[in-house]
C-alpha positions as CSV (number, residue, x, y, z in Angstrom):
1,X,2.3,-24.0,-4.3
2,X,4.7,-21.2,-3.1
3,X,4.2,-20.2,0.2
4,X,2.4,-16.8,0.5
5,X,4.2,-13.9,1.4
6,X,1.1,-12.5,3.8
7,X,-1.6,-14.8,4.7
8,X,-4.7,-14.1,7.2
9,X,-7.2,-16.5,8.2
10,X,-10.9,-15.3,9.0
11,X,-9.1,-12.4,10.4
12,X,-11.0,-9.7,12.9
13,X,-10.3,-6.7,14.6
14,X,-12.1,-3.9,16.2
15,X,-11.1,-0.6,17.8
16,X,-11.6,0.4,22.2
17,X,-14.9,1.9,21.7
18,X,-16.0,1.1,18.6
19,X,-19.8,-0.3,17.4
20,X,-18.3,-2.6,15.3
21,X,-15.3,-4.4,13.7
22,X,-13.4,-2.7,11.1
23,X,-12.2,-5.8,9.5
24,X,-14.6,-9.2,10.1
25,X,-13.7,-12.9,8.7
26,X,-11.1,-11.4,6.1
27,X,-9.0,-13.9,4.6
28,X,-6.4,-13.0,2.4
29,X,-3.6,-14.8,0.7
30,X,-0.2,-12.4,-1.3
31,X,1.0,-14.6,-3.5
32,X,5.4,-14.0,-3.5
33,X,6.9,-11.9,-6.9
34,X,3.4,-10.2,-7.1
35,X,1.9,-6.7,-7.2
36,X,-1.3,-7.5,-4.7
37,X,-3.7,-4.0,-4.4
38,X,-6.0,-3.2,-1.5
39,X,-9.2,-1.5,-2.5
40,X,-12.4,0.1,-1.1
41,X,-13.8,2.9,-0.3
42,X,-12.9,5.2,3.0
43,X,-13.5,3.7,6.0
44,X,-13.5,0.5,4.3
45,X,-10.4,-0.7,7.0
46,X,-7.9,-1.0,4.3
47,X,-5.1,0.7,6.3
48,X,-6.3,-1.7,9.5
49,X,-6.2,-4.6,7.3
50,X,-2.2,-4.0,6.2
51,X,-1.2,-2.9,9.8
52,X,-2.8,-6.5,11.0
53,X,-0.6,-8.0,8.1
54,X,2.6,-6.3,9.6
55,X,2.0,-7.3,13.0
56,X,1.7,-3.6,14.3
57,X,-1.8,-4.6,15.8
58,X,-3.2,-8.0,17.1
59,X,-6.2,-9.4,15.3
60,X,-9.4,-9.9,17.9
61,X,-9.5,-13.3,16.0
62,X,-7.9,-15.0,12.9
63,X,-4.0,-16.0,12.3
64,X,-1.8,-13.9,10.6
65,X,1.2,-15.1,8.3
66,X,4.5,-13.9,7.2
67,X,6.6,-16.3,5.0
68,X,4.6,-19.3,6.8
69,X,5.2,-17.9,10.4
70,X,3.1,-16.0,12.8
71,X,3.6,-12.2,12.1
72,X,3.7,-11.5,15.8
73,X,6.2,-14.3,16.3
74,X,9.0,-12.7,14.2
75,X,11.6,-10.7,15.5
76,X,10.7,-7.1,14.4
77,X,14.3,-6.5,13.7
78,X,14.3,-9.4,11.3
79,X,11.2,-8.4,10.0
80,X,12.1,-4.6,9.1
81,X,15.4,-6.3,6.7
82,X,12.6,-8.2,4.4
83,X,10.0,-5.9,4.7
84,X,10.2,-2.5,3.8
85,X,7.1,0.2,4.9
86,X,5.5,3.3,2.9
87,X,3.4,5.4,5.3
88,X,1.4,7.6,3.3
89,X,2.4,10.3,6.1
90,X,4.5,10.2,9.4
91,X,5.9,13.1,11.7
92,X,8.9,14.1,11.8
93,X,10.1,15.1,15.1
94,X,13.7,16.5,14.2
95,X,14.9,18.1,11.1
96,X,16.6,15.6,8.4
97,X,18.0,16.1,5.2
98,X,16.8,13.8,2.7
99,X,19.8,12.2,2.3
100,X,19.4,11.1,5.9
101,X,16.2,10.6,6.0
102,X,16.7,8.1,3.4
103,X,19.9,6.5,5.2
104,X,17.5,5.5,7.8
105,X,16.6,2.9,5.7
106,X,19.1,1.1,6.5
107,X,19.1,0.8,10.0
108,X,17.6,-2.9,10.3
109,X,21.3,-3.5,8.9
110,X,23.3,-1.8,11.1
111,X,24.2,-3.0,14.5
112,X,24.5,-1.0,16.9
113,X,26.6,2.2,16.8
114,X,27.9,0.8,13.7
115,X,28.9,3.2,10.9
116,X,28.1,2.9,7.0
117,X,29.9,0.4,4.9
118,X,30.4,1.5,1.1
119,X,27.6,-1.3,0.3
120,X,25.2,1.1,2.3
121,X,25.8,4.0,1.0
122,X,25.8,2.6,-2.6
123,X,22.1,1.3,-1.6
124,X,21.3,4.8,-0.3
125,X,22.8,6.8,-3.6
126,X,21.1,4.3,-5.7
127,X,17.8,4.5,-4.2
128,X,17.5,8.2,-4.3
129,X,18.3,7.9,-8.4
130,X,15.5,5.6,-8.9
131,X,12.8,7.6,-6.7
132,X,14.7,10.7,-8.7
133,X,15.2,12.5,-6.0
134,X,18.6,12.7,-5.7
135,X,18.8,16.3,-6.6
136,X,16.8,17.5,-3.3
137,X,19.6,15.4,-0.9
138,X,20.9,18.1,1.3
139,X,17.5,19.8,0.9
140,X,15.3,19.4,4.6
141,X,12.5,17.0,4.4
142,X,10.4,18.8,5.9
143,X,10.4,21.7,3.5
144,X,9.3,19.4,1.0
145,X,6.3,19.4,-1.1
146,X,3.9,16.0,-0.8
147,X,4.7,14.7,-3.3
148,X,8.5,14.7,-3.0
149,X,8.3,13.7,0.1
150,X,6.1,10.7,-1.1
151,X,9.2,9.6,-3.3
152,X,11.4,10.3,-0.5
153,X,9.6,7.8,2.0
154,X,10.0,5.2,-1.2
155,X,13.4,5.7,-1.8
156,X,13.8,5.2,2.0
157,X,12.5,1.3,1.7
158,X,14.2,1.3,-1.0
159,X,17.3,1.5,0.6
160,X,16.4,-0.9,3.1
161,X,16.3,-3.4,0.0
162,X,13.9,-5.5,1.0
163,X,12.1,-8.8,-0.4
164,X,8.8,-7.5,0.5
165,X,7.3,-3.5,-0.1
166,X,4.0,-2.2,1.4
167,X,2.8,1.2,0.3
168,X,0.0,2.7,1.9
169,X,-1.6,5.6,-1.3
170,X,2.0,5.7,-2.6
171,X,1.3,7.8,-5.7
172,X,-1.0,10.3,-2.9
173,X,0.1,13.9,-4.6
174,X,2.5,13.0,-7.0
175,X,2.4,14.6,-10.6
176,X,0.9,12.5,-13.5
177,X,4.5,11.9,-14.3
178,X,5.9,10.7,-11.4
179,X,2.5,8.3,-10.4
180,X,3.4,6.7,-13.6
181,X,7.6,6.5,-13.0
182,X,6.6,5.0,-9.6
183,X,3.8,2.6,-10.5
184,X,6.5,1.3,-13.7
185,X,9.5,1.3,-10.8
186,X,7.2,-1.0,-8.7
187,X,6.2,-3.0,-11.7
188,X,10.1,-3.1,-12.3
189,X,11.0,-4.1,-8.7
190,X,8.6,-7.4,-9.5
191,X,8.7,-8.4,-12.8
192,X,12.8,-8.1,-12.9
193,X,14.1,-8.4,-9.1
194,X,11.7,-10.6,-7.6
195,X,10.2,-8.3,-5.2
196,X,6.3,-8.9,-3.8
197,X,4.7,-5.3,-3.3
198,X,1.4,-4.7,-1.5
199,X,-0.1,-1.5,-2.0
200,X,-3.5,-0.3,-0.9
201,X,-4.8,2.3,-2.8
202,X,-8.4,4.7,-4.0
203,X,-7.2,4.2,-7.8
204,X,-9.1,1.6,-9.2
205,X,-7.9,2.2,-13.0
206,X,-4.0,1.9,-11.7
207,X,-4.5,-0.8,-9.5
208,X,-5.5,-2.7,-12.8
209,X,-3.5,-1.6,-15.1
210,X,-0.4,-3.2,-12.4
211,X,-1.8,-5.7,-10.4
212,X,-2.0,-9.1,-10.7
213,X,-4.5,-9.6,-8.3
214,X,-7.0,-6.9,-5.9
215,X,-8.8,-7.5,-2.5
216,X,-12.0,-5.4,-2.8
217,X,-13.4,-4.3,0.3
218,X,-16.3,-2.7,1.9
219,X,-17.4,-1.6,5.4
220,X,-14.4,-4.3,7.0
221,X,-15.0,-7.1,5.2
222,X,-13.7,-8.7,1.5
223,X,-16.3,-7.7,-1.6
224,X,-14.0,-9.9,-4.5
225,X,-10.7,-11.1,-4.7
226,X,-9.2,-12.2,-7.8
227,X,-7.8,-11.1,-11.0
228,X,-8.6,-7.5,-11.9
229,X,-11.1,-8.6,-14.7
230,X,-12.8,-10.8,-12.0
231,X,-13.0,-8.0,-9.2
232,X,-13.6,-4.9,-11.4
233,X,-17.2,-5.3,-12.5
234,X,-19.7,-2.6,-13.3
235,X,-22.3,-4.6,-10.9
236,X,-19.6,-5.3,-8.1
237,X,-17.9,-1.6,-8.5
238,X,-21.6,0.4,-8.2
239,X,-22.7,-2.3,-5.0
240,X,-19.0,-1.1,-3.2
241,X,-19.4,2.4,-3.9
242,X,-23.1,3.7,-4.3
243,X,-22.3,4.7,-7.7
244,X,-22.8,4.6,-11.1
245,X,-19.7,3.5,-13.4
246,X,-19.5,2.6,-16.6
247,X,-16.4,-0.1,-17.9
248,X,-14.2,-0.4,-20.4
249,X,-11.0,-1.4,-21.1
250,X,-7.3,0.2,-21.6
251,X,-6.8,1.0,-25.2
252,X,-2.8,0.4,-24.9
253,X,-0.2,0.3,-25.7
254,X,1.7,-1.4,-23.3
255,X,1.7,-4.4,-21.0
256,X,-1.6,-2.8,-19.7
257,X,-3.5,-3.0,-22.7
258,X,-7.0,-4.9,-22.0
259,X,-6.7,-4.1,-18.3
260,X,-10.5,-3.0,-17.2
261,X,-11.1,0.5,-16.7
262,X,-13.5,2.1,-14.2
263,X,-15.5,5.8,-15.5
264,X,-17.7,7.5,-12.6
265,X,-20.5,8.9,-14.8
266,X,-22.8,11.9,-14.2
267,X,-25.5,11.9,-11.3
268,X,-28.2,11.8,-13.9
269,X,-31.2,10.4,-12.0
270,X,-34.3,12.1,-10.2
271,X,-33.3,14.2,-7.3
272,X,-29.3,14.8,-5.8
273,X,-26.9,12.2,-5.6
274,X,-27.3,10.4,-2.6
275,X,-25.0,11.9,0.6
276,X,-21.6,10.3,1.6
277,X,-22.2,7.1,4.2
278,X,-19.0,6.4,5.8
279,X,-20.2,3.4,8.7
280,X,-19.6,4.6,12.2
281,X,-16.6,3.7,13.6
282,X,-15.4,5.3,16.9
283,X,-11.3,6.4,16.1
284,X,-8.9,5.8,18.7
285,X,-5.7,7.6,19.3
286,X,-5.9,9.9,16.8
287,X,-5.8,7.3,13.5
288,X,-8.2,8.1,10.7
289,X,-8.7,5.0,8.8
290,X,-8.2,5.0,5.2
């Protein structure tokens, strides 16, 4: 078998402070040239769980895997030329056109005080045509809307070209059109250039209609894993998120056609639906987990 892209072994992880762990005795395995989604509810550790994957925080206890190596044990700027990062927000601390906001992605390429070749700036032009935001390239970023700024950060990676994307709620604000043009430019980026994409994301009904395979989780630790048909079940669905769901299945057409489809149905039992329960977790240094 191929060696997985990200692999973590009984993986744990709490936060300074907290009651609990946000992720316990996860183990997880991205198979390469696949779309791989993250699911659960809020507070679920999702967003922990990646950010363990990329080596930006150190497990409590478990192993963590890139490409058959210890995350931690990678170079970062070796790392940052295969894999490429969507943060569902950032800061900005200085303003930046788009055009150089997405030039930044290729900075793990350039040495230092080294200027852009042609090749770079062909990967930067192209980028921005496929995220279809070239048109807003002398426009500020940060007098963006969400959602364009959404398919600015992925045209950034993009320009990085890496082997490897992870998107953290990439279609977050984006227009009905555009959540489909980038879920069908991800599926693209697999299916035809080889590229492995992780994305953790609330959209059960997208996740699969384009992933081969989900992690379901729930307060830290991994509900199903499997196949979307496997993971998605009414049973499994209403035990992860305290509510009632019917399933069915995508009418098509399309390569999605079959995939099982998730409907939140009407409160219709005795008395109000039961509150939101979101376990306790003490946050540190500002994050909100996801």
């Amino acid at each position: 078998m191929a060696t997985p892209v990200f692999e973590a072994r009984q993986l744990c992880f709490r936060y300074r402070g907290a009651s609990g762990p946000v992720v316990a005795d996860v183990d997880v395995q991205v198979p390469p040239g696949c779309l791989y989604a993250i699911l659960g509810p809020n507070g679920s550790g999702k967003s922990t769980l990646v950010r363990l994957l990329l080596g930006a925080l150190s497990p409590e206890r478990g192993t963590v895997l890139y490409a058959g190596r210890a995350v931690r044990a990678w170079p970062r700027r070796a790392l940052a030329k295969q894999v490429g990062v969507v943060p569902q927000a950032e800061e900005v601390a200085f303003p930046l056109t788009v055009h150089q906001f997405v030039a930044m992605g290729r900075y793990p390429h350039l040495g230092l005080l080294t200027r852009e070749s042609a090749a770079d700036r062909q990967a930067i032009d192209r980028a921005m045509e496929r995220c279809n935001v070239a048109d807003l390239a002398r426009r500020q970023f940060g007098a963006l809307s969400g959602g364009e700024r959404q398919r600015v950060r992925i045209a950034r990676a993009l320009a990085q070209e890496p082997s490897v994307l992870v998107l953290d709620e990439p279609t977050a604000s984006l227009d009905i059109r555009h959540e489909m043009a980038t879920l069908e430019l991800l599926r693209h980026l697999v299916t035809r250039e080889g590229v492995t994409v992780l994305v953790v994301t609330h959209n059960l009904n997208l996740a699969a209609r384009y992933a081969r395979r989900l992690l379901l989780m729930s307060h830290g630790r991994a509900v199903a894993e499997g196949p979307p048909g496997e993971v998605l079940s009414r049973s499994t669905v209403e035990q992860v998120y305290s509510w009632p769901v019917a399933e069915t299945v995508h009418p098509g057409p399309g390569h999605d056609t079959g995939a099982p489809q998730i409907l939140p149905l009407a409160w219709e039992r005795e008395g109000p639906a039961p509150p939101i329960q979101v376990k306790p977790r003490t946050p540190t240094h500002g994050e909100s987990e996801r």
